[in-house]
C-alpha positions as CSV (number, residue, x, y, z in Angstrom):
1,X,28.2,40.2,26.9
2,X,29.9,43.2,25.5
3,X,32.9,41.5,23.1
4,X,35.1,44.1,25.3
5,X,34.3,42.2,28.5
6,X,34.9,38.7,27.0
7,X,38.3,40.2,26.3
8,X,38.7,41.8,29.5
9,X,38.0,38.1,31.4
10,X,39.8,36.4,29.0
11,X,43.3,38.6,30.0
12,X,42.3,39.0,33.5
13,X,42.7,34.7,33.7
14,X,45.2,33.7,31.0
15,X,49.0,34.6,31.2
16,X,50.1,32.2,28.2
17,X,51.2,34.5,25.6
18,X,50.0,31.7,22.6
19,X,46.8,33.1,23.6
20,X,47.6,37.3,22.6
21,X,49.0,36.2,19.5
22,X,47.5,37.7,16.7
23,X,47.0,34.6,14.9
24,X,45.6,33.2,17.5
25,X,43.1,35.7,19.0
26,X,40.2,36.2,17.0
27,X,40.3,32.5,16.1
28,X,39.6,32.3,20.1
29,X,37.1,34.8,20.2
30,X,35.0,32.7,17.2
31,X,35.6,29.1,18.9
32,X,34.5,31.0,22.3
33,X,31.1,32.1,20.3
34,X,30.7,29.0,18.2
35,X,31.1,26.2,20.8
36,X,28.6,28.9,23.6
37,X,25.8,29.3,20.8
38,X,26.2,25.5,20.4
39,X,25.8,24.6,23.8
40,X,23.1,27.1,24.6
41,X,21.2,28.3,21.0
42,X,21.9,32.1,21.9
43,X,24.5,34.4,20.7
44,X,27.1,35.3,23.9
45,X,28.6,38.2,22.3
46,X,26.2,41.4,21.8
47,X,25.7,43.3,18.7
48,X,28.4,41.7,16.7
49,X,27.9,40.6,13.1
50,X,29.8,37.6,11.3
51,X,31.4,37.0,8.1
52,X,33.9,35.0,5.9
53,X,36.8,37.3,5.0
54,X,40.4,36.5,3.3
55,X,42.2,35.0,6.4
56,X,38.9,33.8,8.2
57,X,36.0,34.7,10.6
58,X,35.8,38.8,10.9
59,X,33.7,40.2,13.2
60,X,31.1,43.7,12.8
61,X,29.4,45.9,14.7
62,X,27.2,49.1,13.9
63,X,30.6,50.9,13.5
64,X,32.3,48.3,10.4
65,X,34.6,46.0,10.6
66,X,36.8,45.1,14.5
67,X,40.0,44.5,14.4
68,X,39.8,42.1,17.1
69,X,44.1,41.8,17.9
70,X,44.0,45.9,17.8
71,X,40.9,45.8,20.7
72,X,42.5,43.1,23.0
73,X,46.2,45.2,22.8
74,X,44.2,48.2,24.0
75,X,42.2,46.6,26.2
76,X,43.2,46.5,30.1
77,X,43.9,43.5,32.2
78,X,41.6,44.4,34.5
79,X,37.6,43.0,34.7
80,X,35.8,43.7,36.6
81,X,32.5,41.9,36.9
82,X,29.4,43.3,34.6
83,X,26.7,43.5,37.1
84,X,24.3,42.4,34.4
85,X,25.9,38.6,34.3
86,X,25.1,36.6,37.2
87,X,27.4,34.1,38.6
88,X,26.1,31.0,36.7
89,X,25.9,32.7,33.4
90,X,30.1,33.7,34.0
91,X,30.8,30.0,35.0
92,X,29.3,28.9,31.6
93,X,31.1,31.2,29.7
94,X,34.8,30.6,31.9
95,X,34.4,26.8,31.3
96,X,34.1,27.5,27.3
97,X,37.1,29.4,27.4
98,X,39.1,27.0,29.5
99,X,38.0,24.2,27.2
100,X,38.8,26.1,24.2
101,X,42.5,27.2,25.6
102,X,43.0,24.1,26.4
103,X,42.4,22.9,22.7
104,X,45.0,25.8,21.6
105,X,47.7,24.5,24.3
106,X,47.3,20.8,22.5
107,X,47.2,21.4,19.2
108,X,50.4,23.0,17.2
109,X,49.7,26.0,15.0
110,X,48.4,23.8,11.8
111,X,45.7,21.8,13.5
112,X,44.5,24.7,15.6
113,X,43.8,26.5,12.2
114,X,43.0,23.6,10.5
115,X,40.0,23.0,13.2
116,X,38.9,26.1,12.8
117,X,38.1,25.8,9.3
118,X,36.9,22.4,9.6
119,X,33.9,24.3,11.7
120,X,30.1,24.2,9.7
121,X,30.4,27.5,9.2
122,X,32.9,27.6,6.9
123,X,31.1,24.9,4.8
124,X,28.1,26.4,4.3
125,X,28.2,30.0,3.9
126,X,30.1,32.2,1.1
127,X,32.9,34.5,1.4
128,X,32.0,37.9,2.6
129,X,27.9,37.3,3.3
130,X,27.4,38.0,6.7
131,X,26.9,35.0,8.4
132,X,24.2,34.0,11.3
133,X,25.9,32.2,13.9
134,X,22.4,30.8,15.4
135,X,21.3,29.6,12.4
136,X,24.4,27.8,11.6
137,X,24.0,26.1,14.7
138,X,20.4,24.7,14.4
139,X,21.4,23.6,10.8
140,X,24.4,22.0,11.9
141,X,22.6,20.3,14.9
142,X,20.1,19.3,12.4
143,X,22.7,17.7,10.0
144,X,24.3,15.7,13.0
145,X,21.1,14.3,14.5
146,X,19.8,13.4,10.5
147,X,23.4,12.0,9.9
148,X,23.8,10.2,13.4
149,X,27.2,11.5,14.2
């Protein structure tokens, strides 16, 4: 999935305006792409590259650095199913974003952040490498089943 149709479903379902804040919104696009690679070992999102910057997870494709908050305020309301994603593979990915909304709507600001951080990523890779999402998932299933939690 194209990150601009992740964005497109996620505004075409979700009124709250918690959600289209900007401190919010590309902590929602990582959890989205975090908890789907965890669930199913492959990236969701195409062509986009990872890394640890000042204020958290940024996100890079072949053109730099996306300002994630600047693409959803451009982007429309409307979505319009990408023929390419059959119906199973958008239930999947609508259930990770209901779960993870429904973590925002709970938490107040502090925890929310404060779970994001807490995520293995954060742990084991440096500031500004570029960071493989996959990868970070097999290690970090690795480390839980070693560790029994």
């Amino acid at each position: 999935m194209e990150i601009i149709e992740l964005i497109k479903l996620i505004k075409s379902k979700y009124k709250s305006e918690k959600v289209y804040k900007k401190e919010y919104f590309s902590k929602i696009i990582y959890f989205i792409e975090w908890k789907y690679e965890l669930l199913y070992e492959k990236p969701l999102l195409k062509n986009i590259n990872y890394c640890i910057g000042n204020s958290g997870i940024e996100f890079y494709n072949e053109n730099g650095k996306i300002d994630i908050y600047e693409l959803m305020l451009k982007t429309t309301k409307s979505y319009k199913i990408d023929k390419t994603i059959d119906s199973t593979e958008l239930n999947k990915i609508e259930k990770i974003i209901d779960f993870v909304l429904e973590k925002l709507y709970r938490l107040k600001y502090n925890e929310f952040v404060n779970l994001y951080f807490s995520t293995y990523p954060f742990f084991v890779n440096e500031k500004y490498e570029e960071i493989n999402l996959l990868e970070n998932v097999k290690e970090y299933k690795i480390y839980l089943k070693n560790n029994k939690i």
